[in-house]
C-alpha positions, 0 to 999 in steps of 0.5 A: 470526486476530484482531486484537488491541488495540493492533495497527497496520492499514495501509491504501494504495494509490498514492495514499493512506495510512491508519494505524489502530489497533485501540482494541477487544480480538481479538473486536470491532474499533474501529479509529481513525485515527492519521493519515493522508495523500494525495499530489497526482496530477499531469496526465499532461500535466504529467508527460511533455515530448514523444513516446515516444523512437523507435530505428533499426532495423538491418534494414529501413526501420522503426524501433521505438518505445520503451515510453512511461514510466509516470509515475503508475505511478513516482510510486505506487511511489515513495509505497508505499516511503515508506510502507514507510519509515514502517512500518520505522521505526515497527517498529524503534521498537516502536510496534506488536507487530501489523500489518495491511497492505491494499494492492491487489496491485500495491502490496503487491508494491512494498511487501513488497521494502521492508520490514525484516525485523523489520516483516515479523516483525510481520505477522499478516495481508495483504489484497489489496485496494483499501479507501482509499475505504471508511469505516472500517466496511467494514475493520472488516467485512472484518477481522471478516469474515476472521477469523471461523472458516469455518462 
C-alpha cells in the first residue's frame, strides 16, 4: 500500500519517539522530521531500593521469592502510552488523515490498547519493528520496500 503525502509516520520504541511526515507523493517517500524526543534511562541502581520481597511458605521450611519489579520495562510502557496520548490527540485534531506506526512488538502491544478509536481508523500500516537507531534513509527503504507489490 502507499503511503501518501501528508501521512504521519510514527517511529518508537521505549526509549524514543520520532514523528515523520511524508513531504513526497505515494510513489516516492520524503519523510522529514516533525519533532522528536527521547527520555533519560535511569540506572537500575537508581531505580530499585533493596532486595526482591520474600513471602512465607505454608507448608515446609522454604519461603518464595517474590518476582523482582521491572522498572525499565514500567518506565517503557509509561513513555509508549505518552506517545499513544500524542497520537490520540493529534487525531481527534485532524492533523493527519494518514498513520504509519513502527514500533517493535512489545511496544506496539502497550500502544494499540492506548489508541482512540478514531487513531486507530486512521492506520494504513503496522511495522513490527525497532527502527529508532536507523537514518531516516532506512525507513524510507523499509517503507518503499513493503510496499511495493511482490514480484
Amino acid at each position: 500500500m502507499a503511503i501518501r503525502n501528508g501521512a504521519l509516520v510514527f517511529v518508537g520504541d521505549g526509549k524514543k519517539m520520532l514523528f515523520l511526515r511524508n513531504k513526497g507523493d505515494a510513489e516516492i517517500l520524503d519523510l522529514r522530521t516533525e519533532s522528536h524526543d527521547q527520555r533519560e534511562d535511569a540506572m537500575d541502581r537508581d531505580l530499585k531500593t533493596d532486595a526482591p520481597g520474600v513471602q512465607g511458605s505454608r507448608a515446609g521450611s522454604g519461603r518464595d521469592t517474590m518476582e523482582e519489579t521491572d522498572f525499565h520495562q514500567q518506565g517503557e510502557d509509561r513513555w509508549v502510552k505518552q506517545a499513544a496520548a500524542e497520537l490520540n490527540k493529534r487525531a481527534l485534531s485532524n492533523d493527519f488523515e494518514e498513520l504509519v506506526i513502527i514500533l517493535p512488538p512489545k511496544a506496539l502491544g502497550v500502544l494499540r490498547k492506548e489508541l482512540h478509536k478514531e487513531t486507530e481508523k486512521r492506520i494504513v500500516k503496522t511495522v513490527n519493528k525497532e527502527m529508532t537507531d536507523r537514518p531516516i534513509s532506512d525507513i524510507e527503504e523499509l517503507l518503499a520496500g513493503e510496499a511495493a507489490p511482490p514480484a
